[in-house]
N, C-alpha and C positions, 0 to 999 in steps of 0.2 A: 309133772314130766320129769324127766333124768336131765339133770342139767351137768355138764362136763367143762366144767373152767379151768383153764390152763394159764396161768402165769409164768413169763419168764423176765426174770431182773437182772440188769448189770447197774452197779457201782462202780464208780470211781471217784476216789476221795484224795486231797493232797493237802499236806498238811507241814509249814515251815516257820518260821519265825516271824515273817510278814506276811507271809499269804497263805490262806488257807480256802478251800474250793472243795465243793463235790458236783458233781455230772451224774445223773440218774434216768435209766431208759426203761421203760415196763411195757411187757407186750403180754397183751390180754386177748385171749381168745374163748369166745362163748358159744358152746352147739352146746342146744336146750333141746335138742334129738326133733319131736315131732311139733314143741312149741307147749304153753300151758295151757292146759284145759281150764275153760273157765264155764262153768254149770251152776249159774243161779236164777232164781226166779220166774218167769216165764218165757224169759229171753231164750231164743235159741242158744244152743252152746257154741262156744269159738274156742279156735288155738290159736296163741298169740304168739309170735315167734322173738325172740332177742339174739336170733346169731349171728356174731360177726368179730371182726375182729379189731381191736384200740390198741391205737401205739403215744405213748405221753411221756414226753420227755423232759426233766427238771433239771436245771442247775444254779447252784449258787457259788459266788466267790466272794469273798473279804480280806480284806485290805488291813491290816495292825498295821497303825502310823507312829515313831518314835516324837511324834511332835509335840508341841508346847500346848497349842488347845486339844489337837483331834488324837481320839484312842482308836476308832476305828471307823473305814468305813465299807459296805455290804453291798452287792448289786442279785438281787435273786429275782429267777426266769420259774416258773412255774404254769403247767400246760395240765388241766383238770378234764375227763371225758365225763360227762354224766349220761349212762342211757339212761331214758324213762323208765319207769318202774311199772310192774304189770297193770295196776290200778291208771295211771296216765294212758294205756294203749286200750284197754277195753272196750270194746265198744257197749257192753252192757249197761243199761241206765237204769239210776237209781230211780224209784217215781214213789219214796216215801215220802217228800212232799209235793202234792201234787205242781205245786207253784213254780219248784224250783228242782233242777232236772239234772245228777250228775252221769256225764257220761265220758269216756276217754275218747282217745283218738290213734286209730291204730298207724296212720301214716305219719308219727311223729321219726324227727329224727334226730340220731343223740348231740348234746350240747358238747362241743368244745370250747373252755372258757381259759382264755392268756392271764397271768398277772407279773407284771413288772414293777418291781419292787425298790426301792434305793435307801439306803439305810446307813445314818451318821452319827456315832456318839462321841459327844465331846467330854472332855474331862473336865469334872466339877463343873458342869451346863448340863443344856435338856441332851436325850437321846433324841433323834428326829427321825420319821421313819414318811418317807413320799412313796405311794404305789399308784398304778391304774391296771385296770381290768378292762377286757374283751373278749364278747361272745358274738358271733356269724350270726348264729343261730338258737337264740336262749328260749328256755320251753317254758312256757309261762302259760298263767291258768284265761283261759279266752270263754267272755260270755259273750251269749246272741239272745235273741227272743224267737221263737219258736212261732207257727201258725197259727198257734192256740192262745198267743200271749205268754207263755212262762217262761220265766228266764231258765235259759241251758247255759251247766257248767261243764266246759272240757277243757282240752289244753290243746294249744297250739306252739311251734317256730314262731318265735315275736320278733324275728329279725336281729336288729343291733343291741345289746347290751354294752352301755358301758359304764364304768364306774372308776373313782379318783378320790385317794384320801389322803389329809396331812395328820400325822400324831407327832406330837409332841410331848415327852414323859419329863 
């Protein structure tokens, strides 16, 4: 299919002797016209559609400290869209193993995922960096067993994702 993506970006970045920051907005828009033909194997053929529109907004700011331990410290916002990719919405199924059966899922819908980040480097000490992550709606691959007994692989919304890290350098 003719696929028509439009991007449009603002920046804004600041930049002084103690503080330094940027703020980033991206708006994404996708008309994939009629949707992708997808023609294989015995399966009927389908158009898969992806249009719509994501809007993801990032900012980071940091902190330069004149202090005795601390050199700096960092707080960054970061906001990720993932649409599914044509192969997660298909519904055509693979059946070259009879056993085990991949198929997509065309009612997925795209993943929004947070991450909040906090970030401390001390002088002559470790740098430290604390984050967590959240997704609503995280697209994760979902198996069932089927009438016949095979396991079917698709992908499903699995709900809450979340995730939390400490590094230490």
């Amino acid at each position: 299919s003719e696929k028509h993506l439009m991007n449009a970006y603002l920046n804004l970045r600041y930049t002084s002797k103690l503080v330094s920051g940027s703020v980033s907005l991206k708006g994404e828009y996708l008309n994939d016209g009629h949707g992708t033909h997808i023609d294989q194997g015995t399966d009927a053929s389908e158009y898969i559609s992806q249009t719509g529109f994501a809007f993801t907004p990032n900012a980071q700011v940091s902190f330069l400290l004149r202090d005795k331990w601390i050199d700096r410290i960092g707080i960054t916002y970061r906001w990720t869209k993932q649409r599914p990719n044509i192969r997660m919405m298909s519904t055509q199924a693979d059946y070259s193993n009879p056993n085990y059966i991949r198929t997509g899922n065309p009612a997925l819908d795209d993943e929004d995922r947070h991450h909040l980040g906090f970030d401390l480097h001390v002088k002559k000490g470790p740098n430290i960096s604390l984050y967590g992550q959240y997704s609503g709606n995280d697209i994760a691959p979902y198996y069932y067993t089927d009438e016949q007994g095979r396991v079917v692989n698709t992908y499903a919304n699995n709900g809450t994702y979340r995730a939390a890290g400490l590094n230490a350098l």
